[in-house]
C-alpha positions as protocol buffer text, in pm:
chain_id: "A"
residue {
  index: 1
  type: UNK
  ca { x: -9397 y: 5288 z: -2391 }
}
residue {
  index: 2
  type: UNK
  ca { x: -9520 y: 4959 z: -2628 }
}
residue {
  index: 3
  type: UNK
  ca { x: -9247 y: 4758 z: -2764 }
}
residue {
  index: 4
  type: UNK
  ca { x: -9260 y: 4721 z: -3108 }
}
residue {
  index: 5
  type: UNK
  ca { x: -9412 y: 4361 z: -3136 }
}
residue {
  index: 6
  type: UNK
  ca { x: -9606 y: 4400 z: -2814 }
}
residue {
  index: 7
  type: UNK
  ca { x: -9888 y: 4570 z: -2868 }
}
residue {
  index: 8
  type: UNK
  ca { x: -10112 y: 4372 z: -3042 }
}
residue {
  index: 9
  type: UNK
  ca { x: -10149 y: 3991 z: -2836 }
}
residue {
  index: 10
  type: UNK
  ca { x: -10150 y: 3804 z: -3173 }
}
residue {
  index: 11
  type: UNK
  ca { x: -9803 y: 3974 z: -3246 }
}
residue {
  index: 12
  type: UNK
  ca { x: -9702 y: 3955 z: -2881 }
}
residue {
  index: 13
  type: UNK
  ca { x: -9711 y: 3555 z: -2844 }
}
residue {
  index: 14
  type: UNK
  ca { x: -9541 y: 3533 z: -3214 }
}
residue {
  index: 15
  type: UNK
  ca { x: -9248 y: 3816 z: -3052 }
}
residue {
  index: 16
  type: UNK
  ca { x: -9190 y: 3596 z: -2733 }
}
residue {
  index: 17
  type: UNK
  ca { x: -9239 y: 3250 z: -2909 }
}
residue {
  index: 18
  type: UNK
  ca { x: -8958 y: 3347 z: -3161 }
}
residue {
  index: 19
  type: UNK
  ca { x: -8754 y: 3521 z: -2874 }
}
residue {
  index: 20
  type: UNK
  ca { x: -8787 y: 3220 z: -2644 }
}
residue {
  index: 21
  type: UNK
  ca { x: -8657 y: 3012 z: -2986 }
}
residue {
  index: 22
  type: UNK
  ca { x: -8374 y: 3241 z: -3029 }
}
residue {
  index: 23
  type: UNK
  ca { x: -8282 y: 3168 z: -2631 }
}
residue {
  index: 24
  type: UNK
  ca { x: -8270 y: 2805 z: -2674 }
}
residue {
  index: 25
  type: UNK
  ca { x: -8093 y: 2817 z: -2978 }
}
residue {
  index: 26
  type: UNK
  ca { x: -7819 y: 3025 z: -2822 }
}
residue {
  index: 27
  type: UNK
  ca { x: -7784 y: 2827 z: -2430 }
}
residue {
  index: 28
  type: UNK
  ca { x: -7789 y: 2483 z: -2694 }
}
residue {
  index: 29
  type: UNK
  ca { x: -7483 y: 2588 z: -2912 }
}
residue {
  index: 30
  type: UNK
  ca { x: -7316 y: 2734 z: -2620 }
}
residue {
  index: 31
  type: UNK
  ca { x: -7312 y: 2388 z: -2454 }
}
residue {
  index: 32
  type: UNK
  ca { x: -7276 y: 2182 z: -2727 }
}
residue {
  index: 33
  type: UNK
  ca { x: -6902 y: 2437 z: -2805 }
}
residue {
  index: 34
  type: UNK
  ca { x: -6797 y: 2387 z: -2400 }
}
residue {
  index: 35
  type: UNK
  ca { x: -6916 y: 1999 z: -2388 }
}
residue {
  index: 36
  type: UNK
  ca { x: -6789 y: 1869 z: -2703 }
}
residue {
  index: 37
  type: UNK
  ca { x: -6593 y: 2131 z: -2921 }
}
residue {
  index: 38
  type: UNK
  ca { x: -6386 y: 2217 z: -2615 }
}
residue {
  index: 39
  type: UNK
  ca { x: -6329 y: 1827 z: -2486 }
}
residue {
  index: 40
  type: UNK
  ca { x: -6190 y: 1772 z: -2831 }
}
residue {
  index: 41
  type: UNK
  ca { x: -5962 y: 2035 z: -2853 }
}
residue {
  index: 42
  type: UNK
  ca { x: -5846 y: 1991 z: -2536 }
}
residue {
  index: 43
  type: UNK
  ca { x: -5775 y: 1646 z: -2575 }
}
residue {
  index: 44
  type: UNK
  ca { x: -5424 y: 1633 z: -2739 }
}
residue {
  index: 45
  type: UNK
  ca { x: -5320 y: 1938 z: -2519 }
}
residue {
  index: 46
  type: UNK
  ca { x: -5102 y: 1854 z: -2246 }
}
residue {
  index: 47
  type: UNK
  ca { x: -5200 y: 2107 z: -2045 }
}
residue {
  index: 48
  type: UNK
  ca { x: -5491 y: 1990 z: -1992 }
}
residue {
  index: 49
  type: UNK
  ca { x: -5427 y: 1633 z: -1937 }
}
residue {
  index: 50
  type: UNK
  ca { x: -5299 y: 1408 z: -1667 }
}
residue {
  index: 51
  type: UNK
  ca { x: -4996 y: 1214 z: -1713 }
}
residue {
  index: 52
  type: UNK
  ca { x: -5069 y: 907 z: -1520 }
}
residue {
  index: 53
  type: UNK
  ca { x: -5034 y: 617 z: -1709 }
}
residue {
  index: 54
  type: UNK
  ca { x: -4941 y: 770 z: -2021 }
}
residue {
  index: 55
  type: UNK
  ca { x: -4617 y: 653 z: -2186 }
}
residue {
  index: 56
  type: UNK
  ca { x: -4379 y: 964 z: -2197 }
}
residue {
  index: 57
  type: UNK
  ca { x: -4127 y: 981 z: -2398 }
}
residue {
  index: 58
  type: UNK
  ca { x: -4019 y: 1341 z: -2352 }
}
residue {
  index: 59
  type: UNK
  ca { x: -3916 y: 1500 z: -2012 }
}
residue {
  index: 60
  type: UNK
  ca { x: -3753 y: 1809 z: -1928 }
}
residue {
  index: 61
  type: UNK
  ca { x: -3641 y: 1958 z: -1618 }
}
residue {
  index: 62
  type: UNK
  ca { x: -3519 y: 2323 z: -1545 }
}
residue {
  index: 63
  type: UNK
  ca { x: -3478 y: 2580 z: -1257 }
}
residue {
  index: 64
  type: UNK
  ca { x: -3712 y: 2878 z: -1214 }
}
residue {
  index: 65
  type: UNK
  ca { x: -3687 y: 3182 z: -985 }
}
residue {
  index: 66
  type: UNK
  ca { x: -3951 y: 3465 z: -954 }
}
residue {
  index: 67
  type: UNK
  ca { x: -3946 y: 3819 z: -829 }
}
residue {
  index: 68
  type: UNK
  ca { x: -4231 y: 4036 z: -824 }
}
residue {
  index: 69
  type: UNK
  ca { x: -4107 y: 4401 z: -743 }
}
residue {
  index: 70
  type: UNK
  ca { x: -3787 y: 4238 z: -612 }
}
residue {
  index: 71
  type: UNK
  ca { x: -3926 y: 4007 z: -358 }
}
residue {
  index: 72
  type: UNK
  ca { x: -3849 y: 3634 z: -465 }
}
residue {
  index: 73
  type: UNK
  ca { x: -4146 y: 3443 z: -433 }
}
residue {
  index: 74
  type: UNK
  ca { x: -4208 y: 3079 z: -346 }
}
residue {
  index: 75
  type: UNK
  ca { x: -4247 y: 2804 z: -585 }
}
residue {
  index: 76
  type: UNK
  ca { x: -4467 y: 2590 z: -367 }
}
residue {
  index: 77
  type: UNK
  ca { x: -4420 y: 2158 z: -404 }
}
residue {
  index: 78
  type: UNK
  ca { x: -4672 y: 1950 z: -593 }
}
residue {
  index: 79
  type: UNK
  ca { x: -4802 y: 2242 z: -813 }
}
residue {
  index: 80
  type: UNK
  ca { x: -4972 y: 2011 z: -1103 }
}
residue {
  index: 81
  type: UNK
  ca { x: -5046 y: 1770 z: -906 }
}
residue {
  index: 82
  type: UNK
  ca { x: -5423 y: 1708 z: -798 }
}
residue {
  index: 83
  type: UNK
  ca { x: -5583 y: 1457 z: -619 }
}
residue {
  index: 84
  type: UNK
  ca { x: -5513 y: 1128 z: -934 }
}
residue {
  index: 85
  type: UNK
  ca { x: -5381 y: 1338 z: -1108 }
}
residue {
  index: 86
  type: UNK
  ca { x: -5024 y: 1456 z: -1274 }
}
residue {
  index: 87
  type: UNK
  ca { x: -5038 y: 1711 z: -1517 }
}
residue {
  index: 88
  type: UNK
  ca { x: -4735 y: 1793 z: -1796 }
}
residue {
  index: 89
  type: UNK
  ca { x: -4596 y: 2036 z: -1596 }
}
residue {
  index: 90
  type: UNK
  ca { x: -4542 y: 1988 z: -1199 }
}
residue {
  index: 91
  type: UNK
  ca { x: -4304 y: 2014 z: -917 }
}
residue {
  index: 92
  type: UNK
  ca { x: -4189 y: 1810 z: -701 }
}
residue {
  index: 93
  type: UNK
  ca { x: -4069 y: 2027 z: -424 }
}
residue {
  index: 94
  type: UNK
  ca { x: -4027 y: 2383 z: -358 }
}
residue {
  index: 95
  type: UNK
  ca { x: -3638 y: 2441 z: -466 }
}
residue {
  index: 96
  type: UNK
  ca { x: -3796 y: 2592 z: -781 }
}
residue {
  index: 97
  type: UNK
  ca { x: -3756 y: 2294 z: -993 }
}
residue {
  index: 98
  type: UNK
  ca { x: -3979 y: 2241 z: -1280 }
}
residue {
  index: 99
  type: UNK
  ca { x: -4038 y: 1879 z: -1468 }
}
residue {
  index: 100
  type: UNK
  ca { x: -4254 y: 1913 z: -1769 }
}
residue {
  index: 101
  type: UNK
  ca { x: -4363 y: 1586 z: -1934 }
}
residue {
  index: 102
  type: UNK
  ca { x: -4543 y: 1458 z: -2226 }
}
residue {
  index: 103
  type: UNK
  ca { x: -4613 y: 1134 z: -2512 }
}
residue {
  index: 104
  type: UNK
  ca { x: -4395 y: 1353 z: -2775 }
}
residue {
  index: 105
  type: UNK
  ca { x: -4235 y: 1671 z: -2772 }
}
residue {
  index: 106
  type: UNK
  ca { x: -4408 y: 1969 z: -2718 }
}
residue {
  index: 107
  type: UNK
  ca { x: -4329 y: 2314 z: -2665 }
}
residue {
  index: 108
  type: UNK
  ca { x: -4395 y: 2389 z: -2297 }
}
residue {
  index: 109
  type: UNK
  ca { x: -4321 y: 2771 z: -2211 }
}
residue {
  index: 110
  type: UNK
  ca { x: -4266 y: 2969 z: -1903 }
}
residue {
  index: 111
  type: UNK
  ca { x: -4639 y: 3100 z: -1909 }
}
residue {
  index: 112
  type: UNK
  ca { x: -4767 y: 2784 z: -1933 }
}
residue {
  index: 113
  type: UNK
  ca { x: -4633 y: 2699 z: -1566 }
}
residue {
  index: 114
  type: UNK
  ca { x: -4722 y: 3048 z: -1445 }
}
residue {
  index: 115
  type: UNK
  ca { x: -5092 y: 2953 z: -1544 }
}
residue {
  index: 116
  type: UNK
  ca { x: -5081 y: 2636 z: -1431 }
}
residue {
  index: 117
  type: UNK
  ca { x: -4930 y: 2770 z: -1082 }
}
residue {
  index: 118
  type: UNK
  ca { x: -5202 y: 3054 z: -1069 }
}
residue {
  index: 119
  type: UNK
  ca { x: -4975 y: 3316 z: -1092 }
}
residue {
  index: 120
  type: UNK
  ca { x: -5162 y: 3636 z: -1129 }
}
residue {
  index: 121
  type: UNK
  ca { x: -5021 y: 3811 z: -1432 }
}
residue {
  index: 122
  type: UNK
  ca { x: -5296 y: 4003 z: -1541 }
}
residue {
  index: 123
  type: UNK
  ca { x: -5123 y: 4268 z: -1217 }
}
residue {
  index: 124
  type: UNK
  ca { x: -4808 y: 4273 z: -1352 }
}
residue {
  index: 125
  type: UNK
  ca { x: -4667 y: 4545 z: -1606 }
}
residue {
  index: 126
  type: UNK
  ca { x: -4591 y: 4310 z: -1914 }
}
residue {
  index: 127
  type: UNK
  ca { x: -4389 y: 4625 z: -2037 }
}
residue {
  index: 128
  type: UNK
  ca { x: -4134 y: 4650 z: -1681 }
}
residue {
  index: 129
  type: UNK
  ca { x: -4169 y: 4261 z: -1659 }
}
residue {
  index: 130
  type: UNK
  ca { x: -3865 y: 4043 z: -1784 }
}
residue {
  index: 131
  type: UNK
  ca { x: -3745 y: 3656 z: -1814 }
}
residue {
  index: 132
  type: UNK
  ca { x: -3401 y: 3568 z: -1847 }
}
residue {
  index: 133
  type: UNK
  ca { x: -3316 y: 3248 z: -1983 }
}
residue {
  index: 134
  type: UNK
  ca { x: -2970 y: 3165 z: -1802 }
}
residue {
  index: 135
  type: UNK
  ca { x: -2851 y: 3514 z: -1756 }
}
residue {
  index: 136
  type: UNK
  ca { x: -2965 y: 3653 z: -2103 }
}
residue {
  index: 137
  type: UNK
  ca { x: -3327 y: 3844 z: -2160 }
}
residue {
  index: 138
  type: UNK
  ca { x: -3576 y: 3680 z: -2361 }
}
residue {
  index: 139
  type: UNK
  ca { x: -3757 y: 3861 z: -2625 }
}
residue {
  index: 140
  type: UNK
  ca { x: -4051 y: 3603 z: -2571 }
}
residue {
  index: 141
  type: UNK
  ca { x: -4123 y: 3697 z: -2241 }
}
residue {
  index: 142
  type: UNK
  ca { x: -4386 y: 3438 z: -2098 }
}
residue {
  index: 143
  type: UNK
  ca { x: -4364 y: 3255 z: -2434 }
}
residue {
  index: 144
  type: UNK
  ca { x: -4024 y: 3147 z: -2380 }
}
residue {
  index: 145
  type: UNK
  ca { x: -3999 y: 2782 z: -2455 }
}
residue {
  index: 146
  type: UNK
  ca { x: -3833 y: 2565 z: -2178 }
}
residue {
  index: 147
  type: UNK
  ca { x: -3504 y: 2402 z: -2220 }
}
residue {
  index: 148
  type: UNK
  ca { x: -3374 y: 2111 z: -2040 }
}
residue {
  index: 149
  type: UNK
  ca { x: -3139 y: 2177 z: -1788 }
}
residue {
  index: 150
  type: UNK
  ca { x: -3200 y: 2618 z: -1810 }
}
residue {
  index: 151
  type: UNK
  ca { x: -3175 y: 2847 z: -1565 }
}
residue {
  index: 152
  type: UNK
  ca { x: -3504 y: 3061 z: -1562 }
}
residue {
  index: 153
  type: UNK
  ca { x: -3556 y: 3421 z: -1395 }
}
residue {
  index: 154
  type: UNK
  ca { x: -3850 y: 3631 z: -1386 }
}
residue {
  index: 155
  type: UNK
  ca { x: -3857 y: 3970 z: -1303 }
}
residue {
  index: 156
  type: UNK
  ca { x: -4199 y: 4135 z: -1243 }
}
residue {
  index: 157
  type: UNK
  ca { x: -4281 y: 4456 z: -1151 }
}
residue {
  index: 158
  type: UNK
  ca { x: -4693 y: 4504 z: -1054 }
}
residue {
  index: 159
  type: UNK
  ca { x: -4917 y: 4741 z: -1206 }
}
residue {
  index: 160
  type: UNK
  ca { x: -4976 y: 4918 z: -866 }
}
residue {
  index: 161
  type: UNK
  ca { x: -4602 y: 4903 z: -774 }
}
residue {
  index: 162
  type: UNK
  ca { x: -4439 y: 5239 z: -664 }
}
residue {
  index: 163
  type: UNK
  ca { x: -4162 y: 5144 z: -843 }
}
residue {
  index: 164
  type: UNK
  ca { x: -4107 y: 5460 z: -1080 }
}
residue {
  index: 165
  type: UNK
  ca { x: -3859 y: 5472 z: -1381 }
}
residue {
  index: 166
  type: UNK
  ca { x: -3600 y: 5728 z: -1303 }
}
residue {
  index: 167
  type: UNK
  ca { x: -3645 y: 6011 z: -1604 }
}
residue {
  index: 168
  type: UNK
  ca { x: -3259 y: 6180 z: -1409 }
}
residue {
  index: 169
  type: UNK
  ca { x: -2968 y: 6148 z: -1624 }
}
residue {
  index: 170
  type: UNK
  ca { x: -2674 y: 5873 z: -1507 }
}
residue {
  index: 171
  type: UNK
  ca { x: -2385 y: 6019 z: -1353 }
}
């Protein structure tokens, strides 16, 4: 089989000439958006940026406990902190205490720790999963926003868990 373009050598160096433009066109935007576009977006995000020597002005603190199919899990010490490096949101020790920290406020939300932790949501049922903000369920799930001094509980159930609703009537 001849690719169309291919057959005759006149047409085939003008076919590869203007796919091998193509290429570089394509691999140069694609770094250009993750060098520069992305830097610059990222820079007023405080997710993404260390708090060392910054001058914060808004701090919050609150308490977070996690269960995945019932088994409370460990929020491990120094999570945000790297080698020179503080981010927004960190702990300090493992008593499930979270500090988030920032220049102004910001809105820093339950998911944004679990990311920042590595928590691997992407095998947990979002549907069976559940956050309580000081007792009460939160219709934002991961979205809730923290609030200083809150009691946080999430509840999640994996994808692979034998956990099985119970279709039986109550008693």
């Amino acid at each position: 089989m001849i690719w169309p373009g291919m057959g005759d050598p006149s047409k085939r160096k003008k076919t590869l000439r203007y796919l091998a433009i193509t290429a570089a066109i394509g691999i140069g935007v694609a770094l250009i958006n993750t060098l520069v576009v992305q830097k610059i977006v990222k820079a007023d995000d405080p997710l993404y940026q260390c708090i060392n020597g910054q001058d914060i002005t808004y701090q919050i603190s609150a308490t977070l406990e996690i269960y995945v199919d019932g088994v409370k899990q460990n929020i491990p010490a120094n999570v945000g902190i790297i080698k020179g490096c503080q981010r927004s949101m960190y702990t300090l020790s493992d008593n499930g205490v979270i500090h988030a920290a920032w220049t102004k406020e910001y809105p820093f939300e339950v998911g944004h720790f679990l990311w920042l932790m590595g928590f691997d949501l992407h095998s947990m049922d979002d549907k069976q999963s559940k956050i309580y903000v000081n007792g009460v369920e939160s219709p934002d799930f991961i979205h809730t926003i923290l609030q200083d001094g809150a009691h946080y509980k999430a509840e999640f159930v994996s994808k692979n868990s034998e956990v099985a609703p119970s279709f039986t009537p109550p008693s």
